[in-house]
C-alpha positions as CSV (number, residue, x, y, z in Angstrom):
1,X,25.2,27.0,-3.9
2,X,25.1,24.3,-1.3
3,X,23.0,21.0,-2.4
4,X,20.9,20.0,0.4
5,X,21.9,16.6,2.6
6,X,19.1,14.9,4.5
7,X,21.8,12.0,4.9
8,X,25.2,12.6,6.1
9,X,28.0,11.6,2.8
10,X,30.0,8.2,3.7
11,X,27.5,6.7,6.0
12,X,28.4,3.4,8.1
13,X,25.2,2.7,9.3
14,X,25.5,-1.0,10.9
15,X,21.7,-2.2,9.2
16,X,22.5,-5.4,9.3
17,X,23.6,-5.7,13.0
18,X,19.8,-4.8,14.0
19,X,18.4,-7.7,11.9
20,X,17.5,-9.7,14.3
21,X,15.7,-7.0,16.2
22,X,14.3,-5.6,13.0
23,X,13.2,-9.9,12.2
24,X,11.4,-9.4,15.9
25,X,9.6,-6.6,15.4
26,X,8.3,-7.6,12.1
27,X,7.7,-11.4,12.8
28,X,5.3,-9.4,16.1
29,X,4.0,-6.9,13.7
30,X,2.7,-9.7,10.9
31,X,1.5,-11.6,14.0
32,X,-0.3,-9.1,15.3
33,X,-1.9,-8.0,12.1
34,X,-3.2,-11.9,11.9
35,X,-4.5,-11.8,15.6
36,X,-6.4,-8.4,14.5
37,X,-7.9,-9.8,11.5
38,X,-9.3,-13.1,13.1
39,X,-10.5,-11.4,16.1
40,X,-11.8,-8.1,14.8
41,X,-12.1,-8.5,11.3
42,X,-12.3,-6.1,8.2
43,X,-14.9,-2.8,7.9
44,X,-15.9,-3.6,4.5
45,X,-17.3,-1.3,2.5
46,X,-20.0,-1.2,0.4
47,X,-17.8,-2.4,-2.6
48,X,-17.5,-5.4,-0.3
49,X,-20.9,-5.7,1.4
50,X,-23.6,-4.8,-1.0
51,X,-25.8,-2.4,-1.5
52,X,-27.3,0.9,-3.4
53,X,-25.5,2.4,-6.2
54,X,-27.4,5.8,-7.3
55,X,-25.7,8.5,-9.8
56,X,-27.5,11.7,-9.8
57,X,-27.1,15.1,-11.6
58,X,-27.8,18.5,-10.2
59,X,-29.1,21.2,-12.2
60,X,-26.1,23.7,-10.5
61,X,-22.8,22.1,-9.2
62,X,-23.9,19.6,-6.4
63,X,-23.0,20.7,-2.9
64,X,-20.9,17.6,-1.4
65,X,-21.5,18.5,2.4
66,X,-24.7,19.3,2.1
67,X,-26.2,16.1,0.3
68,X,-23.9,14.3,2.6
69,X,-25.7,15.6,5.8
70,X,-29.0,15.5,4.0
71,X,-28.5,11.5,3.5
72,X,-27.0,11.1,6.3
73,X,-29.9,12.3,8.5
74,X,-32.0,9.9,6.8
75,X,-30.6,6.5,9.1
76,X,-29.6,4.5,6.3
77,X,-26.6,3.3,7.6
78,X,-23.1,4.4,5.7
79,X,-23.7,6.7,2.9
80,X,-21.1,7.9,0.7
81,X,-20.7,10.3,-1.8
82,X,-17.9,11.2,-4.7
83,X,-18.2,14.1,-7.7
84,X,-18.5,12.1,-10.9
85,X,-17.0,13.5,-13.8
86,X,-18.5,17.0,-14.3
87,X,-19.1,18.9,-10.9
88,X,-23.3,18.3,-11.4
89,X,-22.6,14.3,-11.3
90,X,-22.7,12.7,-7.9
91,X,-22.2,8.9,-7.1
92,X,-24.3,8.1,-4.1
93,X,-23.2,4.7,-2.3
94,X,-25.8,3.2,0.4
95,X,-24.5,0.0,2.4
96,X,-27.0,-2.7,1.8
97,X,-30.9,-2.3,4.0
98,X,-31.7,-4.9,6.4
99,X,-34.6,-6.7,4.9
100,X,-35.7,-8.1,1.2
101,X,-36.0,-6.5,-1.9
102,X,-38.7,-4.0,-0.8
103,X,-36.3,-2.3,2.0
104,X,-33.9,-1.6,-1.0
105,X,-36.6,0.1,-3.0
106,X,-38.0,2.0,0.2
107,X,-34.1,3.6,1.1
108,X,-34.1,4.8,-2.9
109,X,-37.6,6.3,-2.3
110,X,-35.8,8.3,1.0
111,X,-33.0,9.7,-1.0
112,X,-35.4,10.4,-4.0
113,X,-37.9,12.6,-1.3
114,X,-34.9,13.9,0.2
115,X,-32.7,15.0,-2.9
116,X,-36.0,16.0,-4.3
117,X,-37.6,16.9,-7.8
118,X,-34.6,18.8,-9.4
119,X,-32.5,16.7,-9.2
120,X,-32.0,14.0,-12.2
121,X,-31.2,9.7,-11.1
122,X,-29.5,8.7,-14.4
123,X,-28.6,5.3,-13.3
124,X,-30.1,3.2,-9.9
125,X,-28.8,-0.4,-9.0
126,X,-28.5,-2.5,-6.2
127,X,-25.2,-4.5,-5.2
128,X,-26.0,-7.7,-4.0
129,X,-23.9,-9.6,-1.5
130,X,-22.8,-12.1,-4.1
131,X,-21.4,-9.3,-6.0
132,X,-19.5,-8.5,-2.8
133,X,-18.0,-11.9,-2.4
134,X,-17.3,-12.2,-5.9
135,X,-15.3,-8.3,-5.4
136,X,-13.8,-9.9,-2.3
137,X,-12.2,-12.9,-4.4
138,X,-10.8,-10.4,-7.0
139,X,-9.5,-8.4,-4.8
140,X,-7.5,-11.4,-3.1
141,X,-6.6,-12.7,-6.7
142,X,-5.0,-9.2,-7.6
143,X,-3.2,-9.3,-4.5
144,X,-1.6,-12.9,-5.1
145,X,-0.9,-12.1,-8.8
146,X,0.5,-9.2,-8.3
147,X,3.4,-10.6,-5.5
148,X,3.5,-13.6,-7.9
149,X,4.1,-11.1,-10.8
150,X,6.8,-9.3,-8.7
151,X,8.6,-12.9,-7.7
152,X,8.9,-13.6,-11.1
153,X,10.2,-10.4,-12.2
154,X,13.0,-10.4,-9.5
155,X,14.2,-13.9,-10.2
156,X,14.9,-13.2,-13.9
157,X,16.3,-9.5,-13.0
158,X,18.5,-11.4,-10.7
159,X,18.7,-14.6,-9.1
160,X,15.9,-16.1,-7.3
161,X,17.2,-15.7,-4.1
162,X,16.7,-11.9,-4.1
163,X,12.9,-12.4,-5.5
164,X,12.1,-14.7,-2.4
165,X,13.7,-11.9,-0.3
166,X,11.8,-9.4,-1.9
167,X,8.5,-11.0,-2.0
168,X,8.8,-11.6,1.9
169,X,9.1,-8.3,2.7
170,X,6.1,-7.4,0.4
171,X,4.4,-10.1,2.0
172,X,5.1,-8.2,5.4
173,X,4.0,-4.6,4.2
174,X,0.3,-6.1,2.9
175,X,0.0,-8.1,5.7
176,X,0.8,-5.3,8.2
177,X,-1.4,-2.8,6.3
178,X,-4.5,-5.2,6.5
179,X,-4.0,-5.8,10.6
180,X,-3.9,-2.2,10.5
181,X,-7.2,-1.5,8.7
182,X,-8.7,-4.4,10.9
183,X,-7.3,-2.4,14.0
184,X,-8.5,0.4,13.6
185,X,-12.0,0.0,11.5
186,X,-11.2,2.0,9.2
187,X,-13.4,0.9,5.6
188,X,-11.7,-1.4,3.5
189,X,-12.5,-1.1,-0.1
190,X,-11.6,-1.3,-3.8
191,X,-9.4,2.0,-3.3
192,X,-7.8,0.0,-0.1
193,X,-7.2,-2.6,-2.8
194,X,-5.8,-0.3,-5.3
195,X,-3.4,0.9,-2.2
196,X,-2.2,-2.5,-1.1
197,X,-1.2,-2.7,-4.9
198,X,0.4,0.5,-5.0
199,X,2.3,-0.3,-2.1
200,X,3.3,-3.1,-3.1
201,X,4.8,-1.4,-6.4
202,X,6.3,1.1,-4.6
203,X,7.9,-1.2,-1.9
204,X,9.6,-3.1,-4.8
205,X,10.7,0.2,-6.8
206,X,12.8,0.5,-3.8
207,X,13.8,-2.9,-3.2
208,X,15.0,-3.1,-6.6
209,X,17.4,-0.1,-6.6
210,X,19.2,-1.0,-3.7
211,X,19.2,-4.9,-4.7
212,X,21.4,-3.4,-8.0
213,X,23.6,-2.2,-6.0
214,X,23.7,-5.6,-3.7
215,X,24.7,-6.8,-6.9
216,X,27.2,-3.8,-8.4
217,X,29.3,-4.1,-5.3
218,X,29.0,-8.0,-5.0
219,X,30.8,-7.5,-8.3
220,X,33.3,-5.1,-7.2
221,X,34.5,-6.2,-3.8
222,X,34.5,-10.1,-4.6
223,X,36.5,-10.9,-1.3
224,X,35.1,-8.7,0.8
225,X,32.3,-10.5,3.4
226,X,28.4,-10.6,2.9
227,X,27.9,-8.1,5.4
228,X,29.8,-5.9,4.4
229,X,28.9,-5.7,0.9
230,X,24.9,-5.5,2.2
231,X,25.9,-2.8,4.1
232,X,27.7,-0.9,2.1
233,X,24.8,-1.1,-0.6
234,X,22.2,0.1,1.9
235,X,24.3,2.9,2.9
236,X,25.2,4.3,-0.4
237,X,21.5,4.2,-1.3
238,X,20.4,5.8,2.1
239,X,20.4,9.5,0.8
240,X,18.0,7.8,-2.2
241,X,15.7,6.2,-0.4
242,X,14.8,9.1,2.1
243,X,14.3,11.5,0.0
244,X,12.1,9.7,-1.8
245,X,9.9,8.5,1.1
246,X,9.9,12.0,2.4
247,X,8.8,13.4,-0.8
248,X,6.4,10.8,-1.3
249,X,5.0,11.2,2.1
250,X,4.4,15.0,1.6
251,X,2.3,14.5,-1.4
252,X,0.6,11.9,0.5
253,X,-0.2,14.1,3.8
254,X,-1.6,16.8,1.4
255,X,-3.8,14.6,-0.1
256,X,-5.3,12.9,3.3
257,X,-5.6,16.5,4.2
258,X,-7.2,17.7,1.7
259,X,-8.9,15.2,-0.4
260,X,-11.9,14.7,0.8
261,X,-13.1,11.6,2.8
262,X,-13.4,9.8,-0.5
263,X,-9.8,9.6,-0.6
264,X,-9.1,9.7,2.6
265,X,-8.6,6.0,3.9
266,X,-6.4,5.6,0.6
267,X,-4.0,8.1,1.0
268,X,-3.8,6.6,5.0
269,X,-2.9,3.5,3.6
270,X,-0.5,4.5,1.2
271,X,1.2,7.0,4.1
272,X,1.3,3.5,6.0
273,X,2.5,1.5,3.2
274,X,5.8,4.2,2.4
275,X,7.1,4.2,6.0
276,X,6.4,0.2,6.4
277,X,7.4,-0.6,2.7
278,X,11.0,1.7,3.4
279,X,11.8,0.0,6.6
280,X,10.9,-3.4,5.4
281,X,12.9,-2.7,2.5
282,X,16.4,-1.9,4.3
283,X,15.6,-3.8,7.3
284,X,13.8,-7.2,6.3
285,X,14.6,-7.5,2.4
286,X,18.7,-7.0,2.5
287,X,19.3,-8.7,5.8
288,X,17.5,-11.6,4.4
289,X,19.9,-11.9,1.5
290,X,22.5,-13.5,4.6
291,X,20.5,-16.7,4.7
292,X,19.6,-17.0,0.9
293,X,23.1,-18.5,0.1
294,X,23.7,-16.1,-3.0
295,X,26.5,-16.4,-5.7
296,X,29.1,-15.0,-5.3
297,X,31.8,-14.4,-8.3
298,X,35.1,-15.3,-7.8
299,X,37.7,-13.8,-6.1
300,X,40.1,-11.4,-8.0
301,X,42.7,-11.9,-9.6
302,X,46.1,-10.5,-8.3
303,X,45.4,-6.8,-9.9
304,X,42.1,-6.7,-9.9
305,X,40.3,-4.3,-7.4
306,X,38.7,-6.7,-4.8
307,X,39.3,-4.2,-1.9
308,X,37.0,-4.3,1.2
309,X,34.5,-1.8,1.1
310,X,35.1,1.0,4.0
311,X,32.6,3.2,3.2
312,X,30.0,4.9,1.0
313,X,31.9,6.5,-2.4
């Protein structure tokens, strides 16, 4: 039985000749996503913003759509709703009323009259706008921790050259994923958090993979050029890295499909991150490893394989 080949065996894909077109494009795309985010800003949500926090329980399995309409009839502004543990528990999530203390309490009385008697409020709060900024500096703080974390890691799994490169590129998929949220309004919350995070793990999953074999091949073909070697690497890895962003990406599309508009702008960032975190990867993390002056061991001794590489084994 045949095994199936979405990339060709012994690949010679010249990557590194297109790095300083791939260096354009993604020196304009981080650009760009800076431009967006002065000028236009971020939709934040009500994580971000403030404002009602209501979970309710229905005596029969809540309806999603329905509530949904109900509230949304009711001109509060953004409303959101998610099942919460058992399929009676709703969490209701109302962006934050215009006015004092007493247009809070007034939107809770419309979705009390609205949902009404049957149904049972087991918790009620308000989010104020402190929380929010407090939410927004966390958010920024796990961001930076968590690219500091990853620096770190590479620089003791190999030399700190590689971590610098890594964390670039890293830097370029959450920067480019933020200009993108900013460009196109979509709302940016603690799951849009939790997605630049899980980007950024999966972006270095596949940094990391072909960065050991950067340095396998260093190893083994000590007189060959830098190029070459870089080359080689991302070539022999190609087959690896597509089918796992294809995979990835199916999962992914099924879930923005069909998970509800909970989940929705989550799964569009993470279907962002995987094609922007592969290409970054092969096309801004190796080539970068030209201008990082990295070891390289010795050159062979008479006997010892030190052979150019020609292709992908």
């Amino acid at each position: 039985m045949r095994r199936l080949h979405l990339v060709p065996a012994q690949t010679k894909i010249d990557f590194l000749g297109y790095r300083r077109i791939a260096f354009a494009v993604s020196g304009m795309l981080v650009a760009l996503s800076i431009v967006f985010l002065a000028a236009l800003g971020l939709n934040f949500g009500i994580d971000f913003r403030g404002g009602i926090l209501m979970e309710v329980r229905t005596p029969q399995p809540a309806d999603i759509a329905e509530m949904r309409a109900t509230l949304n009839g009711l001109g509060l502004g953004e409303v959101s709703l998610q099942e919460f543990g058992a399929p009676t528990d709703v969490l209701i999530r109302i962006q934050r009323q215009e006015g004092d203390e007493q247009a809070q309490i007034a939107a809770i009385d419309a979705v009390m009259a609205a949902l009404g008697e049957d149904v049972e409020y087991r918790r009620v709060e308000f989010v104020g706008p402190t929380v929010g900024d407090e939410l927004i500096e966390a958010g920024i703080l796990a961001v930076v921790l968590a690219l500091g974390g990853i620096l770190v890691y590479i620089w003791f799994r190999f030399e700190w050259q590689f971590g610098v490169a890594a964390v670039l590129a890293l830097a370029h998929d959450v920067i480019s994923t933020i200009g993108l949220f900013a460009l196109i309004q979509h709302e940016f919350n603690l799951a849009t958090v939790a997605a630049l995070l899980t980007i950024a793990g999966y972006s270095i999953n596949d940094t990391v993979v072909i960065f050991d074999r950067v340095r396998e091949n260093l190893r083994r073909y000590k007189k060959a050029r830098l190029p070459e070697v870089l080359n080689r690497s991302v070539n022999e890895t190609l087959s690896r890295t597509v089918m796992t962003s294809l995979t990835t990406l199916l999962a992914l599309v099924a879930l923005y499909g069909f998970g509800g508009a909970i989940i929705r702008d989550f799964a569009f960032a993470l279907m962002w991150g995987v094609v922007i975190g592969t290409c970054s990867t092969v096309f801004v993390a190796v080539p970068l490893l030209l201008y990082m002056n990295i070891r390289r061991p010795a050159p062979a001794a008479v006997g010892e394989e030190a052979a150019a590489p020609g292709g992908a084994d």
